[in-house]
Backbone as CSV, one residue per row, in Angstrom:
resi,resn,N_x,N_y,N_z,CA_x,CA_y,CA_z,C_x,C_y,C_z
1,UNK,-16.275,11.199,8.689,-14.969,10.726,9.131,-14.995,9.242,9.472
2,UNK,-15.897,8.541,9.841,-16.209,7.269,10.404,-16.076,6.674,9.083
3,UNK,-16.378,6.864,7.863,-16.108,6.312,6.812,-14.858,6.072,6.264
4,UNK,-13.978,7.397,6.591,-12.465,7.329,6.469,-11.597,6.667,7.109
5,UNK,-12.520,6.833,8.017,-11.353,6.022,9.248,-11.570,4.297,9.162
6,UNK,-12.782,3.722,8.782,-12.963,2.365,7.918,-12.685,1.813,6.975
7,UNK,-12.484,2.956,5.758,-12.340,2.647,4.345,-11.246,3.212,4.172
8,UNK,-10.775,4.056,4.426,-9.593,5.308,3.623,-10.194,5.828,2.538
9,UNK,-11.723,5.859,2.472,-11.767,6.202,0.873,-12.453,7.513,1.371
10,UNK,-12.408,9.305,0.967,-12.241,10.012,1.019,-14.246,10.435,0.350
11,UNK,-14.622,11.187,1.545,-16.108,11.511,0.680,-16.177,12.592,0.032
12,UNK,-16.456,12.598,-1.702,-16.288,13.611,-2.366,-17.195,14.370,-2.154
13,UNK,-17.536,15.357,-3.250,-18.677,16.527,-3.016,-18.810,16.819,-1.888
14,UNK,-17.908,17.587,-0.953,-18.288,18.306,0.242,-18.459,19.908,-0.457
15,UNK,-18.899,20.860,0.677,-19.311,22.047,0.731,-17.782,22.436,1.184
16,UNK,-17.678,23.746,0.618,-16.864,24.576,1.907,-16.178,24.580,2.775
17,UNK,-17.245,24.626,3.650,-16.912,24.399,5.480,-16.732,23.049,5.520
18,UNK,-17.471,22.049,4.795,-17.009,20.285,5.057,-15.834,20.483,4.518
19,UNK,-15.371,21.120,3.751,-13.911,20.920,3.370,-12.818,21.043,4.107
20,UNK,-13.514,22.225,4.983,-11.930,22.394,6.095,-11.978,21.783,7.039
21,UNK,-13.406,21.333,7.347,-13.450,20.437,8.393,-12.548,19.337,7.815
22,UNK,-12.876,18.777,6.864,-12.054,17.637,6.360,-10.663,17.743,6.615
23,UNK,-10.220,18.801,5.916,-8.524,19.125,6.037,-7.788,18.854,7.884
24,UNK,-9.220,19.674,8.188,-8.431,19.833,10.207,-8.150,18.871,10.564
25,UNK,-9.530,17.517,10.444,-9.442,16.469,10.994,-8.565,14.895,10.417
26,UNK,-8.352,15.372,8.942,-7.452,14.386,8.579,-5.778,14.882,8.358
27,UNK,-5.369,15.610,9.772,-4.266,15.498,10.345,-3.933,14.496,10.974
28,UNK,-2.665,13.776,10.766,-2.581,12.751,11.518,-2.975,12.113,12.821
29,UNK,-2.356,13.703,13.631,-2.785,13.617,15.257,-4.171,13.433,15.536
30,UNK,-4.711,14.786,14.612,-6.409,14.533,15.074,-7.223,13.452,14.386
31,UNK,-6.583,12.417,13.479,-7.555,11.183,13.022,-6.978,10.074,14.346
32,UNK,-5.621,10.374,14.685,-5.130,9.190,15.638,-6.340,9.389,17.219
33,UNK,-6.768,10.906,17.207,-7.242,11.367,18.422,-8.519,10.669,18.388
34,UNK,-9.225,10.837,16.637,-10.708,10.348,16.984,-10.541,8.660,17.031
35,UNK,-9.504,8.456,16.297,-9.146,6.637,16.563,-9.328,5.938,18.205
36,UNK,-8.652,7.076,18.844,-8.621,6.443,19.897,-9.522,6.794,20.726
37,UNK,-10.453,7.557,20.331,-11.935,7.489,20.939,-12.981,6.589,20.872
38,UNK,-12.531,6.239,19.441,-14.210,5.770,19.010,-13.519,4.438,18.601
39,UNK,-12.327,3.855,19.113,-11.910,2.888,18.640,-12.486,1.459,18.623
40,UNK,-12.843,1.475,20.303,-13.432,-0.053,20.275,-14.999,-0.391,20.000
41,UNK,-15.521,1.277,19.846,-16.828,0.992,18.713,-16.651,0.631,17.147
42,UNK,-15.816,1.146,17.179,-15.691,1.187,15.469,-15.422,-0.611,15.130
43,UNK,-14.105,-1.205,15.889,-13.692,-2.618,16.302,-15.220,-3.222,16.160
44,UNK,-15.643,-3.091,16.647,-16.862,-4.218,17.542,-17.540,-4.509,16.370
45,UNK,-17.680,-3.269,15.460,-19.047,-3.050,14.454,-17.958,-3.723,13.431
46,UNK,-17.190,-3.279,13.006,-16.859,-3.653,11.791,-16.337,-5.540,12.253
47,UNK,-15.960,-5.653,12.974,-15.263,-7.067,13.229,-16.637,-8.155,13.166
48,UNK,-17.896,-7.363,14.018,-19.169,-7.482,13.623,-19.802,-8.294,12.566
49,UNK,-19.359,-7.215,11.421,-19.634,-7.740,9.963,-19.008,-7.682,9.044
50,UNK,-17.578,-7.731,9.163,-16.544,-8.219,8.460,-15.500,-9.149,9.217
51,UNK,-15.711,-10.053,9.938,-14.785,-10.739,10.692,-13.661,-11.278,9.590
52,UNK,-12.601,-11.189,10.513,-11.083,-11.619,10.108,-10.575,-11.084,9.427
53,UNK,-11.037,-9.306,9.715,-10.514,-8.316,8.795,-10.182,-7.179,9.588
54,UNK,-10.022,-6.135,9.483,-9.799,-4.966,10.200,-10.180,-3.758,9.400
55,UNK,-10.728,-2.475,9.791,-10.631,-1.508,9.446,-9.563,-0.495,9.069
56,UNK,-9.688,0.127,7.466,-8.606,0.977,7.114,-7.303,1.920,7.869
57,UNK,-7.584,2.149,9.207,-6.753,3.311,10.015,-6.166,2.015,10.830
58,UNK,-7.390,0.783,11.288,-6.651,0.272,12.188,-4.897,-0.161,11.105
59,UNK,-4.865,-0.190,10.640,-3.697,-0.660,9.435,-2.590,0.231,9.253
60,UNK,-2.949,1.440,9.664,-2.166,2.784,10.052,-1.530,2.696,11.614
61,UNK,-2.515,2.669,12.165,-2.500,2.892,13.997,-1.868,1.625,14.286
62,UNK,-2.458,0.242,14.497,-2.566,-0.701,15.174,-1.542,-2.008,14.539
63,UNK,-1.645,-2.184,13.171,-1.126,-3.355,12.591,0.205,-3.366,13.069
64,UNK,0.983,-4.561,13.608,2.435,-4.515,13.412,3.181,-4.453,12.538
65,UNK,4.537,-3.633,13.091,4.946,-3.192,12.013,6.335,-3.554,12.095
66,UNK,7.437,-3.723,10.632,8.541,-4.131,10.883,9.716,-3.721,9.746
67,UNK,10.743,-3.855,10.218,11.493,-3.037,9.329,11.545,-3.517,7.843
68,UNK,11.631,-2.513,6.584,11.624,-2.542,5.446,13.020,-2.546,5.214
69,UNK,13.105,-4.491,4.403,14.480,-4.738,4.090,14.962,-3.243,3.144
70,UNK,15.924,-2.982,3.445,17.121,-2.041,2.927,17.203,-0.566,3.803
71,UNK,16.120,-0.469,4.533,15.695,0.656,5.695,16.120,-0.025,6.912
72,UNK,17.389,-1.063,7.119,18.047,-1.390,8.396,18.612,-0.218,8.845
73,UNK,19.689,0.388,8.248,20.349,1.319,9.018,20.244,2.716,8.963
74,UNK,19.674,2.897,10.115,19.504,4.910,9.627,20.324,5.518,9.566
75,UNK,21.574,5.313,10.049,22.857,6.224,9.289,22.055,6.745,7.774
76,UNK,22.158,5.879,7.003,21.992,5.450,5.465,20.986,6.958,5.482
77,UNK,20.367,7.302,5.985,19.151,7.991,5.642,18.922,9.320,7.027
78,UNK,20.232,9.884,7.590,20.183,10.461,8.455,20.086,11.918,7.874
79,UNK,19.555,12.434,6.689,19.490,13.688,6.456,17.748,13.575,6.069
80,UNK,17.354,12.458,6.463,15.371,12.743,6.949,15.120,11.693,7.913
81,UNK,15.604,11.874,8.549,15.122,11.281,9.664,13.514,11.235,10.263
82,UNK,13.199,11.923,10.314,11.327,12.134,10.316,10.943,11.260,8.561
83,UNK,11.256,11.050,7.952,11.122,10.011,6.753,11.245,9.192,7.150
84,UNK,12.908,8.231,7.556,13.187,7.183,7.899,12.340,7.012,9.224
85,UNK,11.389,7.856,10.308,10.981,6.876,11.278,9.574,6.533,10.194
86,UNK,9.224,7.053,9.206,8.225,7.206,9.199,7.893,5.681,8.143
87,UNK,8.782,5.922,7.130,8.821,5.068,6.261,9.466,3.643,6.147
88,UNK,10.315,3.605,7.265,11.050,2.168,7.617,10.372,1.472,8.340
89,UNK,9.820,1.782,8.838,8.843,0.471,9.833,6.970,0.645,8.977
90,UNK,6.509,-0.585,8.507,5.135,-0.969,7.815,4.724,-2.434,8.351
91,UNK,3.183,-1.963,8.050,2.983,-3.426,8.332,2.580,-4.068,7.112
92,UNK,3.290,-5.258,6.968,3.401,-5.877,5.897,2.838,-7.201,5.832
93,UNK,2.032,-7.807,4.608,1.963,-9.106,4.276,2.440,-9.607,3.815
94,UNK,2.853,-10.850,3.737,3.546,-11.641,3.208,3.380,-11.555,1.788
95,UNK,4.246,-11.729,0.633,4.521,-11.968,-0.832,4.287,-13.451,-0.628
96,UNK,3.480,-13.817,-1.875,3.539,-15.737,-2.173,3.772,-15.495,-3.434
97,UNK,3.560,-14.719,-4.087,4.157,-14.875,-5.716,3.677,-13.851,-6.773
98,UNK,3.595,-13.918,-8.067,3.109,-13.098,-9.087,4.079,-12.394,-9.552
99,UNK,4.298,-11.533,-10.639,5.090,-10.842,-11.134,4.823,-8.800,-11.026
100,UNK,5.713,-8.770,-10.403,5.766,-6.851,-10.146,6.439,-6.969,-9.636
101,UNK,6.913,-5.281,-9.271,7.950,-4.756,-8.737,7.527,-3.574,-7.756
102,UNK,7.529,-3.688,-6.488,6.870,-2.005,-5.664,7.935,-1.381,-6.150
103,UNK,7.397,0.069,-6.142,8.234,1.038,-6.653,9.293,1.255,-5.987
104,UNK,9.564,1.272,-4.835,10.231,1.741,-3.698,11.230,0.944,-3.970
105,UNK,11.538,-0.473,-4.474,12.744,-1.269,-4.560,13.742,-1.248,-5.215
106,UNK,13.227,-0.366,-6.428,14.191,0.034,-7.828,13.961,1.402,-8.379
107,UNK,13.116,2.269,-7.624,13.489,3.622,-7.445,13.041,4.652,-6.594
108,UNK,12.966,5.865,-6.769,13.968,6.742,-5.768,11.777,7.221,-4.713
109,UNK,11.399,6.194,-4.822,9.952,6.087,-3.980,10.823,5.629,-2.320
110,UNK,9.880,6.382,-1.635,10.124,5.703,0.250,8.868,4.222,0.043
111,UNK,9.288,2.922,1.066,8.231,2.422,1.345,7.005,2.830,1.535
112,UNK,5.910,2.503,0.957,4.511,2.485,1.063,3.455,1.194,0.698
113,UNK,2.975,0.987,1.861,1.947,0.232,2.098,0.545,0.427,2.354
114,UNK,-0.611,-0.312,1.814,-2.145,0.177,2.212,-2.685,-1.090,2.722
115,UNK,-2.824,-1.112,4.197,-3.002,-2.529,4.693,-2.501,-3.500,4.253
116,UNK,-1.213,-3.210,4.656,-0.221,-4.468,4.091,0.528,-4.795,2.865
117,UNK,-0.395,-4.182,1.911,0.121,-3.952,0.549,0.929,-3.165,-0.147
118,UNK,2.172,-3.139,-0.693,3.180,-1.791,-0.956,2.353,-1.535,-2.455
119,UNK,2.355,-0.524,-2.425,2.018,0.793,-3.015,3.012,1.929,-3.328
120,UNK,3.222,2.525,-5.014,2.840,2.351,-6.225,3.465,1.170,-6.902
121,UNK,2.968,0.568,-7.815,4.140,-0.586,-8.365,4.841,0.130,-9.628
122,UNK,6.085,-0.163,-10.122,6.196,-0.271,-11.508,5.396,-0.565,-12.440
123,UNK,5.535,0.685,-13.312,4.781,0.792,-14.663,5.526,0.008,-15.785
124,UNK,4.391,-0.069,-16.859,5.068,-0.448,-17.962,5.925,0.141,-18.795
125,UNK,5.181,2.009,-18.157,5.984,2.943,-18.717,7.392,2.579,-17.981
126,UNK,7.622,2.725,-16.680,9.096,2.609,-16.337,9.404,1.618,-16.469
127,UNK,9.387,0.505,-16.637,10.192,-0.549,-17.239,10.639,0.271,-19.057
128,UNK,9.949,-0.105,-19.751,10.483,0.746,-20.979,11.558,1.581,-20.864
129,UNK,11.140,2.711,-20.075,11.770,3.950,-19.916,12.780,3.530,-19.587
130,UNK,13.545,2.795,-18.503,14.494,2.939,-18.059,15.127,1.623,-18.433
131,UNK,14.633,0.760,-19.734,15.698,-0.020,-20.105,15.453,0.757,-21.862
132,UNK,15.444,1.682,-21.624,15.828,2.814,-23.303,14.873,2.243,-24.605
133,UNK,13.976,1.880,-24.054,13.162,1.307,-25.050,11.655,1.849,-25.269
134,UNK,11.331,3.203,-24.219,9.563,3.871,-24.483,9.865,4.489,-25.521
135,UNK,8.772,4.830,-26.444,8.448,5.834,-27.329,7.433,6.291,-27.309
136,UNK,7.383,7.823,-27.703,6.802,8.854,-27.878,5.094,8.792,-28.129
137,UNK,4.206,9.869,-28.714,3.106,9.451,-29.154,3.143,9.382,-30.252
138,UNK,4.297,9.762,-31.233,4.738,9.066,-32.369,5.271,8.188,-32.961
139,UNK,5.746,7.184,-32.107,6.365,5.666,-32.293,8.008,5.826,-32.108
140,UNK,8.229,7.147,-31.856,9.891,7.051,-31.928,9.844,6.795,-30.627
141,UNK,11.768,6.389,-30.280,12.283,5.762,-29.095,12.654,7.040,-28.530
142,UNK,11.986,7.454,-27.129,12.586,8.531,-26.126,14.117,8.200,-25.966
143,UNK,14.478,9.548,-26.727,16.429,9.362,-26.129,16.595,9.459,-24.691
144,UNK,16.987,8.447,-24.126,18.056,8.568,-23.122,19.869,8.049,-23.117
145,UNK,20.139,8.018,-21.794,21.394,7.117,-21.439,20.795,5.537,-21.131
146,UNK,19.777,5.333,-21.401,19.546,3.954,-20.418,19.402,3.269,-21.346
147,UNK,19.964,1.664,-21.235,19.952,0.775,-21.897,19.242,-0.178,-21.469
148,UNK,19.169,-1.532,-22.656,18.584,-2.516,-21.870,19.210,-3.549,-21.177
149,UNK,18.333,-4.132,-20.135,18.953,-4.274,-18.501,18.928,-3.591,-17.897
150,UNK,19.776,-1.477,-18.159,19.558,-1.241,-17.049,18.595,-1.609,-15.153
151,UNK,17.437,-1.961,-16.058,16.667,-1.765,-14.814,15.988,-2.804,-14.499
152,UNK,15.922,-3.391,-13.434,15.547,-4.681,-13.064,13.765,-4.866,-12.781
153,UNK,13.310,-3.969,-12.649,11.806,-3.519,-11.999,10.945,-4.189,-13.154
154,UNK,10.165,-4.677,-12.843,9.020,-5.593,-13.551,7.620,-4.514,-13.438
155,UNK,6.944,-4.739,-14.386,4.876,-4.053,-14.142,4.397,-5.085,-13.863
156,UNK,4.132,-4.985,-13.106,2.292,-5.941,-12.956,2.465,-6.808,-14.238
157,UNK,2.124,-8.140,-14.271,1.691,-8.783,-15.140,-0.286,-9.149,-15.126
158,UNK,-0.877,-8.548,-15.569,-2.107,-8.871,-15.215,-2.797,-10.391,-15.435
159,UNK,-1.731,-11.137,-16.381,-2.064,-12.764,-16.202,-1.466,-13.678,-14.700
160,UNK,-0.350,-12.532,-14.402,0.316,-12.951,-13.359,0.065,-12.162,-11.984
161,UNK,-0.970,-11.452,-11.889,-0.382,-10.651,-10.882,0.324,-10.773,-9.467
162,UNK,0.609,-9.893,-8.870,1.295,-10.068,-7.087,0.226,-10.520,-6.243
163,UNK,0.842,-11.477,-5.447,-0.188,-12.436,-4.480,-0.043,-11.764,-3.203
164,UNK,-0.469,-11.931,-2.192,-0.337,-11.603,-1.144,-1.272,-12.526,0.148
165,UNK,-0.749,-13.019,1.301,-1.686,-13.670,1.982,-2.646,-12.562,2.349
166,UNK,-3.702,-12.927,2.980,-5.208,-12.300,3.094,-4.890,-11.916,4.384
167,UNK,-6.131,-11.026,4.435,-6.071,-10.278,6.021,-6.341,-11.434,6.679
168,UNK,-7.330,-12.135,6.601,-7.244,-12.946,7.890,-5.683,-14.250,8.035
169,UNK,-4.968,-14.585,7.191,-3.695,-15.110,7.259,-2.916,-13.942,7.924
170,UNK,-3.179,-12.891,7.517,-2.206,-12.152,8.625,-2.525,-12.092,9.725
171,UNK,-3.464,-11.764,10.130,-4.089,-11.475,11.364,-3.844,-13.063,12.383
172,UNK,-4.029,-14.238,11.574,-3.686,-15.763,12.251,-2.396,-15.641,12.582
173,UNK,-1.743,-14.882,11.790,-0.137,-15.230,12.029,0.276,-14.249,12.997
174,UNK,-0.162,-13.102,13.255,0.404,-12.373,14.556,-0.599,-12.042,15.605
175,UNK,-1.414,-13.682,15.579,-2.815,-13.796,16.582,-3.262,-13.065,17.231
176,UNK,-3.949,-11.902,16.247,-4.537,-11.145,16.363,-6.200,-11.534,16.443
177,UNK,-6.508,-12.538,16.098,-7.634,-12.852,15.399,-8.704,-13.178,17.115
178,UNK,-10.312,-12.730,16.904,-10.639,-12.818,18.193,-11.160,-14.494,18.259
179,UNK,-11.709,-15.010,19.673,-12.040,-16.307,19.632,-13.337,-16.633,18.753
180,UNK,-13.769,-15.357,18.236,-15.060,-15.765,17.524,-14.645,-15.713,16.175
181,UNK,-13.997,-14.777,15.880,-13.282,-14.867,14.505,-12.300,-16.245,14.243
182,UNK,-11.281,-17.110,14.903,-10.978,-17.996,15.088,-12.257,-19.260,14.544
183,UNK,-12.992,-19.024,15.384,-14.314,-20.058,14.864,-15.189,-19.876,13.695
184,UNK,-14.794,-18.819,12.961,-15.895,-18.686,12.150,-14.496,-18.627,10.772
185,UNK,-13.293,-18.585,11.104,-12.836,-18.937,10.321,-12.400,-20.059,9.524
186,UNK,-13.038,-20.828,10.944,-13.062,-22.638,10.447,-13.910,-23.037,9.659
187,UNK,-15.125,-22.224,9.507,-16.149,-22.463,8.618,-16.049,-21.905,7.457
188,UNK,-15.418,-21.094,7.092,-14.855,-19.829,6.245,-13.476,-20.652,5.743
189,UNK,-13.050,-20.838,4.852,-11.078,-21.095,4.907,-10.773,-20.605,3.606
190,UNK,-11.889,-20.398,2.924,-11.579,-19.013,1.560,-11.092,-17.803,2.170
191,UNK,-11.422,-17.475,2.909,-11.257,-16.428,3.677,-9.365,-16.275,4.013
192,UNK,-8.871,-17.688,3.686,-6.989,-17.977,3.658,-6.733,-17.826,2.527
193,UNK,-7.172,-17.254,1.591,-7.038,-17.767,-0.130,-6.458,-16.343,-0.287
194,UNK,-4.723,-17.053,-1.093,-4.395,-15.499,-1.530,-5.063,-14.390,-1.906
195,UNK,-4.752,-12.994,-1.768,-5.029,-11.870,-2.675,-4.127,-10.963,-3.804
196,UNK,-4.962,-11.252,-4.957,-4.247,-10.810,-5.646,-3.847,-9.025,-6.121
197,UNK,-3.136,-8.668,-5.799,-2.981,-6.835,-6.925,-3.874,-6.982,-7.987
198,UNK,-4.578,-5.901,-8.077,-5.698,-5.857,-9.353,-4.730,-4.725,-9.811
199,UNK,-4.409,-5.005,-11.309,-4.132,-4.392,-11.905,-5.042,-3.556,-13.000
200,UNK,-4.879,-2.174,-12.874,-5.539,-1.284,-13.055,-4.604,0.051,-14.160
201,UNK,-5.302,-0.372,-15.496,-4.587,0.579,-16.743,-4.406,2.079,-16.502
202,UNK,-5.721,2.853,-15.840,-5.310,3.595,-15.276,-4.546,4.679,-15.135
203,UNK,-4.309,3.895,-13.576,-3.326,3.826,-12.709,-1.511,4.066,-13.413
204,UNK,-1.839,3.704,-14.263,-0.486,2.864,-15.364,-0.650,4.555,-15.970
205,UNK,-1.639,4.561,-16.684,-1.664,5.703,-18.148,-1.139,6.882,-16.776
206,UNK,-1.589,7.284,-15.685,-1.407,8.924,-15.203,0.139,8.134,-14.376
207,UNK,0.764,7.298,-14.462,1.870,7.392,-13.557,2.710,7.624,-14.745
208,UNK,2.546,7.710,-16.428,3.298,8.005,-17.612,4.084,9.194,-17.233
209,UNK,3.221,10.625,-16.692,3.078,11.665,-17.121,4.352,11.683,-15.700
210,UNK,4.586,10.925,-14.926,5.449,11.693,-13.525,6.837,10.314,-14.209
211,UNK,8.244,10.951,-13.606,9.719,10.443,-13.881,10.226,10.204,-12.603
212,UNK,10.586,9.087,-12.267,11.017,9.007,-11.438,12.309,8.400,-11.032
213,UNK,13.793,8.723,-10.621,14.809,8.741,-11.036,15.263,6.846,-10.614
214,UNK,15.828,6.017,-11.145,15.771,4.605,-10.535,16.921,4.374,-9.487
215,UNK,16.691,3.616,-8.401,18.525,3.523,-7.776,19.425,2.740,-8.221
C-alpha cells in the first residue's frame, strides 16, 4: 500500500487474500485513514528524495483544489450531486500551451485529473468520429449524423503536445514548497521547466473500442 499511496501505480501479481486485502484498503475512507497515519512519514521520505514534488495520494488528499470552469453552478448538475461534489473541485496546473483537448470539455466525461493533470484526452478516433470522417477496418466512412466541424475537440498532437507547469511551479505558486526545498530549488531551476503530456498510441488504439456521446 505504501507504494500506492506514493505512486498510484497498483502492484500486480497478488495472491488471493492480497487481493481482497487490496480491494478493502483501496476504499477511499480506508486509503484517506492510512494517509493520515503514516502521513508525515511518508512526507519526510519522499520530500527526502524527491524534493519539490509530492507524493501520488498527497494530490488526492492534500493539493488545492478549485472549481472546474463550467462546474460553477450546481443547480446545472443537481440530479448527482455526490458527482458534482466530487468532480467540480481538482487540483489543477496551470496549461502554458500545446495542442489537445481533455475529454471532459467536449464530451459527456466528468473532470479528471492525476496530480494536476486532466485525464482522458481526445482521441484521434473522436475527433474523426464526431466530425463524420472515421472509417472502418475497411477504409469506408462510419455513417453517422455528424459532420465536419461538428466537434471542436483536438488529439494530442505528439509534435505539439499539452504543456503544463511542473510540480515544483505549482507547489511555488500556492507556497507550498518547504525552506529546504525553496533552496535547493535555486540550484535546480529545470526543475521550473514545463511538462509535457506524453502521448501514448496505446492509450489512443483501446479508447477506439468505447463512444462517447459529445456536448
Amino acid at each position: 500500500m505504501k507504494h500506492y499511496l506514493l505512486t498510484g501505480e497498483r502492484n500486480s501479481g497478488l495472491d488471493g487474500d492480497s487481493e481482497l486485502k487490496w480491494l478493502f484498503f483501496c476504499d477511499k475512507g480506508k486509503l484517506s485513514e492510512l494517509w493520515g497515519t503514516h502521513r508525515d512519514a511518508l512526507l519526510t521520505e519522499w520530500i527526502k528524495n524527491n524534493p519539490c514534488s509530492r507524493p501520488w495520494y498527497w494530490w488526492v488528499e492534500e493539493a488545492p483544489k478549485e472549481i472546474i470552469p463550467g462546474f460553477e453552478n450546481p443547480e446545472d448538475h443537481s440530479l448527482y450531486p455526490e458527482y458534482y461534489e466530487r468532480s467540480a473541485y481538482q487540483a489543477r496546473r496551470e496549461r502554458l500551451g500545446g495542442t489537445g483537448t481533455p475529454a471532459y470539455e467536449v464530451l459527456a466525461y466528468g473532470p479528471a485529473f492525476d496530480m494536476g493533470i486532466p485525464h482522458p484526452w481526445v482521441t484521434k478516433f473522436d475527433e474523426d468520429y464526431y466530425n463524420g470522417r472515421a472509417v472502418d477496418i475497411h477504409g469506408n466512412i462510419i455513417q453517422t449524423n455528424y459532420k465536419e466541424g461538428h466537434f471542436k475537440g483536438k488529439a494530442i498532437d505528439p509534435n505539439d503536445p499539452p504543456t503544463f507547469e511542473s510540480e515544483a511551479a505549482y507547489l511555488s505558486r500556492h507556497g507550498l514548497l518547504t525552506k529546504e526545498e525553496k533552496a535547493y530549488l535555486k540550484k535546480h531551476p529545470e526543475l521550473l521547466e514545463p511538462e509535457a503530456v506524453i502521448f501514448d498510441e496505446c492509450d489512443e488504439e483501446e479508447s477506439e473500442t468505447e463512444a462517447c456521446t459529445p456536448l
